[in-house]
C-alpha angles and dihedrals in degrees: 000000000000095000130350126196110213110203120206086025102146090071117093092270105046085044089055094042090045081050091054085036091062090031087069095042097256117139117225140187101230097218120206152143095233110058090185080057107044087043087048093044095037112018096106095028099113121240085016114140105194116211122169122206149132101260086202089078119078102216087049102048089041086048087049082046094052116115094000122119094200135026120207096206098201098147110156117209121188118242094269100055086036074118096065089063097088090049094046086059100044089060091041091055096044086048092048096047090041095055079034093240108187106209134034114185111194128205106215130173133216100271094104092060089072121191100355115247098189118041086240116041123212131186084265090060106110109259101225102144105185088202135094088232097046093047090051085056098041083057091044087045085049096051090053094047104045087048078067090046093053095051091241095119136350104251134179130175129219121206117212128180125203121334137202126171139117114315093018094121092155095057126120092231091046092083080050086060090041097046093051098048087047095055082233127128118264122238112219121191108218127008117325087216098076123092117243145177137253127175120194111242109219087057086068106060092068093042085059097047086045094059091039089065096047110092099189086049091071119099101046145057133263130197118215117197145175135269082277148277111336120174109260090233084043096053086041087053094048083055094055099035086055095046096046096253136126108247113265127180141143125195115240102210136201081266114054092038087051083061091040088051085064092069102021129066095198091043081057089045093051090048095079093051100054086099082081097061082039102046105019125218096219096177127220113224101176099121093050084050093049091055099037098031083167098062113113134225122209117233119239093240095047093045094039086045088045092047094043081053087051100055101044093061 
């Protein structure tokens, strides 16, 4: 890369992937709607361009693509707005093709899996999402993807489950770190018996510039995840334990989010995902491994230990 634009960077992962880009000495445009939080979050990062835009609109996304030769798509939308994702990269991709960007990198989730139909799940695994918000990023990850078949742009997807880290406010494990420093009880959505997945997010941002520089990697899609399969009691305890705390949670069920739903858009909104704390996406990242043999994985007891130190400062 001779210079990437990472779009959406002013949330925790495309901090954490304009930090790995400097570190390596690549200079990058930090895109954004808020200009106050991109200068707080990049002013003093080194080789850091900040540009802020709505990257709806067409003449400002094409104006953030200008002069880049790859664009790290890593935009965050909260549950309610998961629609505008297809339209988001609709706008990304016609940006990129008209400044004749060679490159688009896209972060994806789970949510296109599906119900798992095998207990690990592999990019071979059938997409078939039977939620509103994994059918709105299979067709993000689509239109990524079909840009590549029509020889417009060269496109790959990463796949990430949940994550949890310093800086990762919006995730769904950060609540777990508040409650215990807090000495309070932790509210889990789903049962607390199933096994799940965290990945740590720093570990991610040098697996994605890792695949961004790959060439033969392009075309296709690569699952990241973490150091494997934990209980989900057993990663809340670990949390509790770290932090000095005797261990507090209470399961939120279909039924009383279905309640909570009556007076909450975003309890409506986490209904429809219980079946991943139900029917957990545990990914296989064998074939990632197998090309990056190098790339390293976070324990559970040294992330859980460096986010607990966060988020005391």
């Amino acid at each position: 890369m001779e210079k990437a634009a990472i779009f959406g960077a002013a949330g925790v992962t495309g901090g954490l992937i304009a930090a790995e880009l400097s570190r390596r000495g690549i200079p990058m445009r930090v895109v954004g709607r808020s200009r106050p939080r991109l200068e707080a979050t990049f002013e003093t990062l080194e080789g850091a361009e900040i540009f802020d835009a709505d990257l709806g609109d067409l003449r400002a996304a094409s104006a953030a693509a200008r002069g880049v030769d790859t664009i790290i798509y890593a935009v965050g939308l909260p549950y309610p707005s998961h629609h505008l994702h297809p339209a988001l990269m609709r706008t990304t991709v016609e940006a990129a093709v008209a400044m004749q960007v060679k490159r688009l990198v896209l972060i994806s989730s789970v949510y296109p899996y599906g119900v798992p139909r095998t207990p690990r799940v592999a990019e071979t695994h059938p997409r078939l999402p039977d939620t509103r918000k994994g059918q709105f990023r299979k067709q993000q990850e689509d239109i990524a993807l079909a840009a590549q078949q029509k020889g417009q742009i060269d496109s790959l997807v990463v796949r990430l489950p949940d994550f949890y880290g310093p800086g990762a406010e919006n995730s769904l494990a950060h609540q777990i770190f508040s409650a215990a420093l807090a000495g309070k009880t932790a509210n889990w959505l789903g049962p607390v018996s199933t096994p799940h997945e965290f990945v740590f997010v720093p570990d991610a941002a040098p697996v994605i510039v890792d695949l961004a520089e790959c060439a033969d990697c392009y075309g296709q899609a690569w699952n990241f995840g973490g150091p494997g399969a934990i209980n989900t009691l057993d990663f809340i305890t670990r949390v509790y334990r770290a932090a000095g705390q005797a261990p507090k949670y209470r399961s939120v069920g279909r039924g009383m989010l279905k309640i909570m739903g009556w007076f909450s858009s975003l309890m409506r909104e986490l209904r429809e995902m219980l079946y991943l704390q139900e029917t957990p996406v545990i990914l296989d990242d064998s074939k990632l491994m197998a090309r990056f043999p190098k790339t390293h994985k976070t324990s559970y007891d040294d992330g859980i230990r460096q986010t607990l130190e966060w988020m005391r400062r």
